[in-house]
N, C-alpha and C positions, 0 to 999 in steps of 0.2 A: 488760725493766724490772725493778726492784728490788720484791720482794716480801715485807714480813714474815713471818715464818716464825708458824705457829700452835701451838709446839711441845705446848702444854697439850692441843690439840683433838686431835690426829694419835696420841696416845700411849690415846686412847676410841675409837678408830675401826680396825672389819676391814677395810681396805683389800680383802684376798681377797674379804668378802662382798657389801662394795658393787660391787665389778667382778660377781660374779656377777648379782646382780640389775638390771643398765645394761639397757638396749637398746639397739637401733642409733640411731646419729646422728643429727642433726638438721642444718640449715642452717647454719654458723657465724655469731656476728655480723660485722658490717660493717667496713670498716675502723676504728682507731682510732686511724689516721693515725702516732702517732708510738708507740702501744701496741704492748702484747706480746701472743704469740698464745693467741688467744682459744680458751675449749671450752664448749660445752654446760652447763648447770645438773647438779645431781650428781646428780640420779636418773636422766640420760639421757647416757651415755657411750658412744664406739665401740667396737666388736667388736675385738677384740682381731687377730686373723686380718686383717679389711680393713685394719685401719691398717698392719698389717703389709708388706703387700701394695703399699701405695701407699708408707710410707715407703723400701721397698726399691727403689723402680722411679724411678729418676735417668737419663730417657733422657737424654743427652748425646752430638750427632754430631762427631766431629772434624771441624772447619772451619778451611778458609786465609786466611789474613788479606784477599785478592783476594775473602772472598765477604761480608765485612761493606759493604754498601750504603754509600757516603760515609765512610770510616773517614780518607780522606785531605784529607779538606775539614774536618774537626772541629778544633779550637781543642784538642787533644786537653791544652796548658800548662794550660786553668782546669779542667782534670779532677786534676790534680795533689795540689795541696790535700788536695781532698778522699781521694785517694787515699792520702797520709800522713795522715790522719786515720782512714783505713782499718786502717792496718798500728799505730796505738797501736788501736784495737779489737779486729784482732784478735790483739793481745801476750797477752790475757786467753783466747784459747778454745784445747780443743782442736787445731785447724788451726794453731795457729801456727809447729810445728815445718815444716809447708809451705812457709811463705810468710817465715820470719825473714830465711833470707839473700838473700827480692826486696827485702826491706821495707829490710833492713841497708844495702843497697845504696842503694835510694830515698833512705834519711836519708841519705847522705852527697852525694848532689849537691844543690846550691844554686841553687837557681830556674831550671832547665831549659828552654830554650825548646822551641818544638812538634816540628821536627823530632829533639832528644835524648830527648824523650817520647817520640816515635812509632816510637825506634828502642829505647829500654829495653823498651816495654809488647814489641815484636815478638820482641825475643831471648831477653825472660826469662818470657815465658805464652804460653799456648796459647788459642788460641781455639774454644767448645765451641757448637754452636746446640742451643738449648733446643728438645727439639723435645716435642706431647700424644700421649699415651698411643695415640693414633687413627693418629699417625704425623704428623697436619699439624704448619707450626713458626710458624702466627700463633696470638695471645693478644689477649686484653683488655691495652688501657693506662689506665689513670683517674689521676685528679690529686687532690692534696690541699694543704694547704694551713694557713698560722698568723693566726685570724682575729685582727681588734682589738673586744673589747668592755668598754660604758662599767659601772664598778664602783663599790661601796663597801663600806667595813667595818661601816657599820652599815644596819641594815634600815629603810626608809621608799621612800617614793613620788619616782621610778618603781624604782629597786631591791629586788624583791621577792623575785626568783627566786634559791633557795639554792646554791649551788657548795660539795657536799661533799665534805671526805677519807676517805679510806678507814675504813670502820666496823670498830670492833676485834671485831666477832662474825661477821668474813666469812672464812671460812675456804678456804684453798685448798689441793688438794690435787695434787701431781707426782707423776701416772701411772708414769714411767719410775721411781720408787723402787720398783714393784710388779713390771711387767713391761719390758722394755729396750725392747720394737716399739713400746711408747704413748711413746715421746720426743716432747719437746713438746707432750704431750698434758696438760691439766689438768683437774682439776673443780672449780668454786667453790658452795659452799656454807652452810650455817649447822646449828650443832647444835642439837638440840630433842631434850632429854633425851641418850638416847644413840645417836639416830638423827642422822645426818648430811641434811637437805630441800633446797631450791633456795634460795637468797637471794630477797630481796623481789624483788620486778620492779618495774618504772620506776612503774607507777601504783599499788603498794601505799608505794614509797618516797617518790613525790610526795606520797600523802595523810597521812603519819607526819610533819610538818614539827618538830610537837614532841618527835619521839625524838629529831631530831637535830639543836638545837641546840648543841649540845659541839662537831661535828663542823665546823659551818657555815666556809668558809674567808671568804667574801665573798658579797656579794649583787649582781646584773649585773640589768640593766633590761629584758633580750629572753628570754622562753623559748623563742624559736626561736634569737635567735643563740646561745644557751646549747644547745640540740641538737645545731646542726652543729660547735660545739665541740666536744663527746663524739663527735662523728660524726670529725673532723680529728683528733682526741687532745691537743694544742693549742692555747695560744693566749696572746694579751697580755689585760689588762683596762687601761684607763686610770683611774684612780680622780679623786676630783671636782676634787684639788687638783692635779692635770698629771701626777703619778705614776706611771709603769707598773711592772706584773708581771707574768711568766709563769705558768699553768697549765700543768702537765705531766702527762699519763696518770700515774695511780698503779696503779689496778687497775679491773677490771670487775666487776658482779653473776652474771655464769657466766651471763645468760640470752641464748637467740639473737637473733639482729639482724631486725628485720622492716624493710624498706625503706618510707618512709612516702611517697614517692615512689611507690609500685608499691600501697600502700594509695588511693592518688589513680588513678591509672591503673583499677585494679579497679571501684571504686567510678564510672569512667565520669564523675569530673570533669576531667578532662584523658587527655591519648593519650600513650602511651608517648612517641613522640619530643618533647613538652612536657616532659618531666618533667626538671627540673635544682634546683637548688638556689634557681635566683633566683624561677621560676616556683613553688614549692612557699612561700617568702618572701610572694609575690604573692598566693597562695591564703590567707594566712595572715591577711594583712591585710584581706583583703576577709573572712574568716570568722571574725573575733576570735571567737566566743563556742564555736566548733569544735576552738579551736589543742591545750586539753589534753586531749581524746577522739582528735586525731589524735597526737600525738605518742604518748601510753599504749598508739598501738597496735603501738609497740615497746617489748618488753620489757626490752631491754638497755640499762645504764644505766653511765656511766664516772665514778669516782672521783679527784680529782686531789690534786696536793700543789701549795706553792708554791714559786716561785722566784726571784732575784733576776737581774734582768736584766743584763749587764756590759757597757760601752762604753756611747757615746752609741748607737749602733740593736739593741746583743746581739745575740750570735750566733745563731743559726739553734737549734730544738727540739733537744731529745738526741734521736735514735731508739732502736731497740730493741740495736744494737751500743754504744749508750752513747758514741758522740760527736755532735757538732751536725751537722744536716742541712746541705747546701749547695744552694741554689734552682737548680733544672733541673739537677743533678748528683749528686743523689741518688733513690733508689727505695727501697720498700718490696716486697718476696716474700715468695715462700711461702722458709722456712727447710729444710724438705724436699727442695726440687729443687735450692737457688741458694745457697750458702755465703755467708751473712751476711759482710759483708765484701769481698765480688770486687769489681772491675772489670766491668760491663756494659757491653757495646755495642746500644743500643737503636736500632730504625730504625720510626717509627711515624711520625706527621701529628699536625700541629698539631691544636688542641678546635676542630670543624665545621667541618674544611678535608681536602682532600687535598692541601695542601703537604706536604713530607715535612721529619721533624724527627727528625734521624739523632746523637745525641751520643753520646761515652762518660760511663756515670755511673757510680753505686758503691751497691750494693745493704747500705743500710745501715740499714733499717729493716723493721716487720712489720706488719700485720695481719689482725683476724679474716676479711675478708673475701679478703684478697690466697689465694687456694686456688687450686693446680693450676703449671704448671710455665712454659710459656709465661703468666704474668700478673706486671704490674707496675702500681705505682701513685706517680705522678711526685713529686718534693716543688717545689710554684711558689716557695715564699718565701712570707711575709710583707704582708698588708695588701689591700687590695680587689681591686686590678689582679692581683695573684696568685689571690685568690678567683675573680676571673672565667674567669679560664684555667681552674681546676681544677672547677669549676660544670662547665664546660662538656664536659670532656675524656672519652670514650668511644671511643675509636680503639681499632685493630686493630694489631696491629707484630709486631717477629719481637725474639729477645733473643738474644745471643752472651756465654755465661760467658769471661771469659779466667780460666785457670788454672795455677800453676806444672806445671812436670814432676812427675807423681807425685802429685799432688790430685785428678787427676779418679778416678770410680770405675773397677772393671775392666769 
């Protein structure tokens, strides 16, 4: 995602010093659905050495196309799409010298049906299985999602709850300008004199409502459905007069993610396998007077801008590749293990089922919490019925990179 540069702050700050004085890591935040990837608060940064260590370590097994699970049953034509929305993503990084002439190629055929798909994706990539560190090749799959919440531009009853942009005192700071191994590593921050501290956290920014109205974009009538938005990165508001607009991830506070789900669990008001979004909804409502001591007890807090929706339904969120997601055809990864941009072949189960739900998608978005190599997080779409899928979704699956000749590591 698109990040202001803080050129005034970065030009008062030892970058050498602050790395000296980090500790080791912390938990990342959670997903932020259509966000970019997340780091730790600026007094608590990784080791230099372990990032290292993990950035370098891209298990990838060469795999035959006979060993992706259902690769011949997929509709592999509504992967297309999105897969030329791939190759304009990634015209902009790095890798593109990889992938110009599969991509060159793609643009020049004209609505392909499934078997010229299924014979392009075969001739022109390779198929890689993602396999952990441990040597196993199953992951977590989670789902996410673009809720709808009701809005207004001005503040009154029931619209209370603030939706702010990005504060011009949050400062962020790109590790790899220091050392090359912290790629995609950031720290977010704020200056206090000429010390770089942590940003506010969710319950010192909840209780400041008066610093920030300059900032206020609109005001939405649920502080929970307002959570799981910053939880998604995402989303529409309908405003009073039939009007919609999107909310897009702008940026985050740099602090980690505490699951408030697993704060219920803890706490022994619900069992792990209760814990979902609708149930945490439910808890919410039966304990109004609770909702903003549970929420504060995450400290991670997301930032959005706004956006104008286009067509009669708009296209799908931008993710972190900067094109719009495609519902059940796109994922978010870790950027580490899975080239922002590829072709996946995911074989996982439907949310609280063992039917199997085997697609090719396109890894075209990130977040804080998506960490580790075998792990994916589905994009549903749009609106309740999508929410419900992605509520629900904690499956197990295996993932297959396809990659041109010459893109995979040695």
């Amino acid at each position: 995602m698109i990040r202001k540069s803080q050129s005034r702050c970065l030009v008062t700050i030892s970058l050498v010093a602050l790395l000296a004085a980090c500790s080791t890591t912390t938990k990342p935040p959670a997903s932020s659905g259509t966000g970019s990837v997340e780091c730790p608060p600026a007094p608590v940064c990784p080791a230099a050495p372990a990032i290292a260590a993990r950035a370098d370590a891209r298990p990838l097994q060469p795999a035959r196309w006979s060993d992706l699970p259902g690769w011949n049953d997929d509709d592999v034509a509504a992967a297309w799409p999105p897969f030329l929305q791939s190759c304009r993503g990634l015209a902009s990084r790095p890798q593109w010298p990889q992938w110009k002439a599969v991509c060159d190629e793609a643009r020049g055929m004209e609505a392909p049906a499934v078997p010229a798909v299924r014979r392009f994706f075969e001739s022109r990539l390779q198929p890689w299985l993602l396999t952990n560190p441990d040597g196993s090749s199953r992951g977590l799959v989670t789902g996410y999602y673009e809720p709808l919440l009701r809005g207004s531009r001005t503040r009154g009853k029931p619209y209370l709850q603030a939706v702010l942009g990005v504060p011009p005192d949050l400062l962020t700071i790109d590790l790899a300008s220091v050392l090359p191994e912290l790629k995609n590593m950031r720290l977010r921050g704020r200056l206090q004199g000429n010390k770089v501290v942590p940003y506010f956290s969710r319950a010192e920014i909840s209780s400041r409502d008066n610093d920030h109205v300059d900032r206020v974009l609109l005001y939405v009538d649920d502080p929970v459905e307002f959570f799981f938005l910053q939880v998604q990165g995402s989303g529409r508001v309908q405003l009073p007069d039939g009007s919609k607009l999107r909310l897009a991830y702008a940026d985050q506070n740099g602090h980690p993610y505490q699951s408030i789900g697993r704060v219920l669990v803890d706490r022994g008001e619900m069992s792990l396998e209760q814990a979902s979004m609708s149930s945490i909804k439910q808890w919410a409502r039966a304990n109004p007077g609770r909702v903003s001591e549970l929420l504060n007890a995450n400290p991670s807090y997301v930032f959005f801008r706004e956006e104008t929706l286009r067509g009669k339904d708009g296209d799908g969120p931008k993710g972190a590749l900067g094109v719009p997601l495609t519902p059940e055809r796109s994922i978010a990864v870790d950027p580490r293990h899975v080239t922002l941009g590829a072709p996946v072949f995911l074989a996982t189960t439907l949310p609280d089922s063992a039917q199997p739900w085997r697609r090719l998608v396109m890894a075209q978005d990130t977040g804080g919490a998506i960490r580790g190599v075998v792990r994916a997080d589905l994009f549903w779409g749009f609106g309740a019925a999508a929410g419900n899928q992605a509520g629900r979704m904690k499956q197990q699956g295996q993932m297959w990179v396809l990659l041109p000749a010459g893109a995979a590591p040695p």
